[in-house]
N, C-alpha and C positions, 0 to 999 in steps of 0.2 A: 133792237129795241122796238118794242111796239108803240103805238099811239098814247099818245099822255094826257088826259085828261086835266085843264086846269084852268082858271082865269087870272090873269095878267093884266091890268091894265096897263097900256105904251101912252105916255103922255105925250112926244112928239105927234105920235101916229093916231090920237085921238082913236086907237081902238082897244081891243080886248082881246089880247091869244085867250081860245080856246078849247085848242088842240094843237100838239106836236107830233109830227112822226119820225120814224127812226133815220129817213132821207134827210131829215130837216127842213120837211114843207110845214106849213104853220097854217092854222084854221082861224080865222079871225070871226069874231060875232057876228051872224047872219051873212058872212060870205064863204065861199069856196075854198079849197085847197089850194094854196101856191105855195111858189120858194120866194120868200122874201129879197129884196135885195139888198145888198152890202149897208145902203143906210138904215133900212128896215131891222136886220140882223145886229145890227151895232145899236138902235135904240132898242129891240126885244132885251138884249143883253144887260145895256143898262137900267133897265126898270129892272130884270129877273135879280139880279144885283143888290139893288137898292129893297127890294122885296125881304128879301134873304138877310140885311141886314136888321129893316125894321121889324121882321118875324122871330129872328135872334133876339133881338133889346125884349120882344113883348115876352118872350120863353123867361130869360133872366130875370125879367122883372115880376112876373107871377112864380118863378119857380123859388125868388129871394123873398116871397111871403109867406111860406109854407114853416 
């Protein structure tokens, strides 16, 4: 997998992925490459989550006015 271009806001981690690589290093706003750690990786997760659901409701909700 190559690099993934995206924004994420992590509310624990008061920051912004974005970038992901196929190692699983993560680009945070105005910092460097790292591997997240396990609490880091478990709030990314939970925001990417919670993204994907609120992204789904906005999809059905414009797609049920058509």
């Amino acid at each position: 997998m190559a690099s993934m271009a995206l924004r994420l806001y992590v509310e624990p981690m008061d920051a912004v992925v974005v970038d992901v690589d196929g190692d699983g290093r993560v680009r945070l706003e105005n910092e460097e490459w790292t591997l997240p750690t396990l609490q880091e990786r478990r709030a990314i997760l939970y925001a990417a989550k919670n993204a994907i659901e609120e992204l789904t409701e906005l999809i059905d909700v414009l797609q049920d006015k058509n």
